[in-house]
C-alpha positions in Angstrom: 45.7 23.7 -99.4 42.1 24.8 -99.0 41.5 27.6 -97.0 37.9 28.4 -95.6 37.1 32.3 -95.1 35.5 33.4 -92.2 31.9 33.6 -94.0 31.9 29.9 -94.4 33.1 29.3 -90.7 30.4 31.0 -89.2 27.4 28.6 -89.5 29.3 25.9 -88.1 29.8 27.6 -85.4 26.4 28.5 -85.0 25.8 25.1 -85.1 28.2 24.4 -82.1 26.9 26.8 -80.2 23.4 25.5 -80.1 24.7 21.8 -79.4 26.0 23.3 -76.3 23.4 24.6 -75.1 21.3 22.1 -75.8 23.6 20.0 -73.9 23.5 22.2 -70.8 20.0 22.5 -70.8 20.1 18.6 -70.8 22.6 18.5 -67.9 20.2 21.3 -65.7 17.2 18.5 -66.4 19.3 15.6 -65.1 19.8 17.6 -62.1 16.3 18.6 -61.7 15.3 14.8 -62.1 15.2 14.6 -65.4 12.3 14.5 -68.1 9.2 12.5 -67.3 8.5 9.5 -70.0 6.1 11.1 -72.5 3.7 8.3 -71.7 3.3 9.7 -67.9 1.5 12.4 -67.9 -1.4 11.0 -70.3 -2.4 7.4 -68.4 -4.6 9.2 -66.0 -6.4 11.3 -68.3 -6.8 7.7 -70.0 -7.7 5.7 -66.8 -10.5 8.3 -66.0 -11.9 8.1 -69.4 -12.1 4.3 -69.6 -14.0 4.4 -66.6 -17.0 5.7 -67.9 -16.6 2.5 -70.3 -15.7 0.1 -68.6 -18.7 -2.0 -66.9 -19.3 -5.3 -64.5 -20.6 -8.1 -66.6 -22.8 -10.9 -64.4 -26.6 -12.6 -64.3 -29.5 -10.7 -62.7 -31.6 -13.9 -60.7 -35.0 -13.2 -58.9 -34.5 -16.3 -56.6 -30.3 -15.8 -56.3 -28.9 -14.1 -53.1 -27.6 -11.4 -54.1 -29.4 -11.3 -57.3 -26.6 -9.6 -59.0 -24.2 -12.2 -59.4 -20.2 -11.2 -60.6 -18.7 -12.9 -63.5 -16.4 -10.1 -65.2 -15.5 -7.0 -67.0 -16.9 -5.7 -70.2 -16.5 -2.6 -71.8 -19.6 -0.2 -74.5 -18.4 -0.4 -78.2 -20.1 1.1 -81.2 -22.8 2.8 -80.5 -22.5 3.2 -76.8 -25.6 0.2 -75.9 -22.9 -2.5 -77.1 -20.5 -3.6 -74.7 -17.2 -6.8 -75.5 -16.8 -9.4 -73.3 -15.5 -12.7 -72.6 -18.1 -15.6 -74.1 -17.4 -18.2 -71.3 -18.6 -15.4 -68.6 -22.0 -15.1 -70.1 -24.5 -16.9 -68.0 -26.3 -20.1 -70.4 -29.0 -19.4 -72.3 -32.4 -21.5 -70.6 -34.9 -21.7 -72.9 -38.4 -21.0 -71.0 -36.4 -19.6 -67.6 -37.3 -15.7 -66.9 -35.9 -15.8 -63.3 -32.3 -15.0 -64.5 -31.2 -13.2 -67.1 -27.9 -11.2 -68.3 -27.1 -7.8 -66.5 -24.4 -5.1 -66.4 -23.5 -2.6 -63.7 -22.7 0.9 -64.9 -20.7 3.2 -63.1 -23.1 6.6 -63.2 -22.0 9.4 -61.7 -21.3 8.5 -58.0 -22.6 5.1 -57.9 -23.5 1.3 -59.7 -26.6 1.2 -61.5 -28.1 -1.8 -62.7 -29.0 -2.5 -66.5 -30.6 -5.0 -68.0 -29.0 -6.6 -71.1 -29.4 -9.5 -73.7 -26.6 -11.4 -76.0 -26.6 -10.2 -79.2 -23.4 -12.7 -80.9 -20.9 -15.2 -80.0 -17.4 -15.7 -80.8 -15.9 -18.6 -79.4 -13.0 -19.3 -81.4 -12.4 -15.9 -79.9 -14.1 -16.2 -76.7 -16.0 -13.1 -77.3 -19.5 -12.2 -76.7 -21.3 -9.2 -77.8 -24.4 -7.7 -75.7 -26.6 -5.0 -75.7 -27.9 -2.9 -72.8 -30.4 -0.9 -72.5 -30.7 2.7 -71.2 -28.5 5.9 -72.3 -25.4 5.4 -74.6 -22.1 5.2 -72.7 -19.3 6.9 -74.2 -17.6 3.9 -76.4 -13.6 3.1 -76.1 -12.2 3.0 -79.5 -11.1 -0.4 -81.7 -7.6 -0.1 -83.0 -7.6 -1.0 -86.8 -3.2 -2.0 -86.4 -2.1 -4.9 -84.3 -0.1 -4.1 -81.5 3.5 -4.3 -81.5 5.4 -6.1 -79.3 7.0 -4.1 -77.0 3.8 -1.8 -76.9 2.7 0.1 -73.4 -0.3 -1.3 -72.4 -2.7 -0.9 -69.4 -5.5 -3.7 -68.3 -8.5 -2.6 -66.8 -11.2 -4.8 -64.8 -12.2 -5.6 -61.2 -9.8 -8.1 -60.3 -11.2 -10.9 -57.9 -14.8 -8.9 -58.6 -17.2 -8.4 -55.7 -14.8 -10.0 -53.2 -13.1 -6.4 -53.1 -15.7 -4.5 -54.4 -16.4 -3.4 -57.9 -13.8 -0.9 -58.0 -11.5 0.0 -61.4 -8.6 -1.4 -61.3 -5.7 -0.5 -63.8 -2.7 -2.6 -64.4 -0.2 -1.7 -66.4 2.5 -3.8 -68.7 3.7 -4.3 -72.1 2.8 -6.2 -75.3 5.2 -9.0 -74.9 5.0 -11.4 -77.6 2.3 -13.2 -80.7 1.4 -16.5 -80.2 -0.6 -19.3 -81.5 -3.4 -21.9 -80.0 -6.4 -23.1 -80.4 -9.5 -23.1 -78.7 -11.2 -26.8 -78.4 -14.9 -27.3 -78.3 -15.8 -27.5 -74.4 -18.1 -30.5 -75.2 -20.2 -32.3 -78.2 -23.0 -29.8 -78.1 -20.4 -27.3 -78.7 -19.8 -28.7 -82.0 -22.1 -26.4 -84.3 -20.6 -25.4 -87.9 -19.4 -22.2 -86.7 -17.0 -24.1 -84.1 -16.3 -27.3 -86.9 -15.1 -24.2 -88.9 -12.7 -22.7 -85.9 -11.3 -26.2 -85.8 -10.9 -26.9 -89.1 -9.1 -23.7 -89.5 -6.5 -24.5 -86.8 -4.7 -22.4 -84.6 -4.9 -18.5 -84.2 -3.0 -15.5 -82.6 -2.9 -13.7 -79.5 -1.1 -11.3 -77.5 0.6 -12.8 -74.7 0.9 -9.6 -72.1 3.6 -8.8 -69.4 1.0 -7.6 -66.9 -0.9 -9.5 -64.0 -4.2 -10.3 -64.7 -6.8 -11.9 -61.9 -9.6 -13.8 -62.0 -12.1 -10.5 -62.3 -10.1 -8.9 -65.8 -11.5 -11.1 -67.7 -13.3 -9.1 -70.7 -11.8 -5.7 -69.8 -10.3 -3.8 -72.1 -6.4 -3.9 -73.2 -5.8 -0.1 -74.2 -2.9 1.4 -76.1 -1.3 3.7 -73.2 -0.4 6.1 -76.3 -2.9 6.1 -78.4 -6.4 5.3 -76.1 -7.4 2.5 -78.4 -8.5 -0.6 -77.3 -5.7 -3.0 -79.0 -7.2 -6.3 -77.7 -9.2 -8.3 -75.2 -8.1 -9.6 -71.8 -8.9 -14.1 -71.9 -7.0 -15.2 -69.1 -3.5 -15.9 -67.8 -1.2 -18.7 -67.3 -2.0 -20.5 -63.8 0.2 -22.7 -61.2 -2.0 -25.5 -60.8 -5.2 -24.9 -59.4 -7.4 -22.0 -60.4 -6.8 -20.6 -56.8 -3.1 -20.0 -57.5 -4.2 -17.1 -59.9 -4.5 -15.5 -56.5 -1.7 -16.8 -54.6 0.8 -16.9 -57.2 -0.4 -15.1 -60.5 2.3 -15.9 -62.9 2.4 -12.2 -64.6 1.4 -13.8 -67.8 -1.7 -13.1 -69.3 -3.2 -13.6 -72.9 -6.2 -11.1 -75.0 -7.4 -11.7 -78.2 -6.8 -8.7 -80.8 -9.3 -6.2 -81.1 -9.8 -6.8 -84.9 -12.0 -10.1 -83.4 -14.1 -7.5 -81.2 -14.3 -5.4 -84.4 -15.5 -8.5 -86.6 -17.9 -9.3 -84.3 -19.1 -5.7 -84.1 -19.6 -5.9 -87.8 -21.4 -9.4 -88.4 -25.1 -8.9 -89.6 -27.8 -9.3 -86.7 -30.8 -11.3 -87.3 
């Protein structure tokens, strides 16, 4: 028989002893009501950063009333003068019309400011659109490089049924719940430039399909990484119950973004 001397005893217990104490500190937390999530304490820090980001996309008209007219969410990339947002929110291009043009509302200090702003690119395979605004920089949220993972923590943020409620961030919060594929058809003949015959000939594409309520009013806001502050992908729009109203009635808690690598693309392409 082997016998172990005393020596060779005494690091494993050591070892025990440690294991119990790290179990009664464990027990003391449970009591104290327990550990918060690691993710916790950091979403406000990331909510009041985004903020700063995170502006309300709509048309600026001389003859409208009010001139400032709502359409969605966008959020500064880049350099700080480039903001992501959806491409079906941005008002039509009308060749010769100087009465109405594109405009953002930036959240300065206490209060909205208007800024003008112009469309730089389109996306719509993606339904992204790329403008620039004019006066100072704002700080720029981040472009994650990795796709998500399902399962991710995420937070949405936008003004969710816009100037109804007053422009007012608004976080939601859920998880990445799953990859899936469609495809975006032309929304009519004229739509059928060689960019979009491309998108169609190259078939169907992926999105993240999100556990987290989205309303009419998120559209274009940013889908940020609780963990890591990076913007992981682009809020397009949920699932609906028959008419568009029962977004607001009875929002199905399934909503859809495009990955940020198409915001990062975009970013990239060559400007004219």
């Amino acid at each position: 028989m082997l016998h172990r001397s005393p020596d060779c005893l005494a690091p494993q217990a050591d070892s025990l002893r440690r294991w119990r104490r790290g179990l009664l500190l464990s027990a003391l937390v449970a009591l104290a009501g327990g550990m918060p999530p690691a993710s916790a304490a950091p979403l406000p820090e990331l909510i009041a950063q985004a903020k700063r980001s995170v502006v309300v996309v709509g048309s600026y008209g001389l003859m409208d009333n009010p001139r400032f007219g709502f359409r969605a969410a966008g959020f500064a990339v880049g350099d700080g003068l480039r903001v992501l947002t959806n491409a079906h929110v941005v008002p039509p291009e009308e060749p010769g019309r100087i009465d109405r043009s594109i405009a953002v509302q930036v959240w300065e200090g206490e209060q909205w400011r208007l800024r003008s702003a112009r469309l730089l690119a389109r996306d719509l395979r993606n339904d992204l659109a790329l403008l620039e605004i004019d006066g100072p920089a704002l700080p720029a949220l981040r472009l994650a490089t990795r796709e998500a993972a399902e399962g991710t923590s995420i937070a949405l943020m936008g003004f969710p049924i816009g100037s109804a409620l007053g422009y007012v961030h608004t976080t939601h919060r859920g998880i990445v719940s799953a990859w899936t594929a469609i495809a975006t058809p032309a929304s009519d003949p004229s739509g059928l430039n060689p960019r979009a015959v491309r998108q169609l000939r190259d078939g169907t594409f992926r999105v993240m399909q999100l556990d987290a309520i989205a309303y009419p009013g998120n559209s274009g806001g940013p889908v940020l990484d609780v963990d890591t502050g990076e913007v992981v992908g682009i809020v397009q729009g949920g699932t609906v119950k028959g008419t568009k109203e029962a977004a607001l009635s009875a929002p199905t808690g399934i909503t859809y973004a495009v990955p940020a690598s198409a915001g990062a693309a975009l970013l990239a392409e060559p400007r004219r």
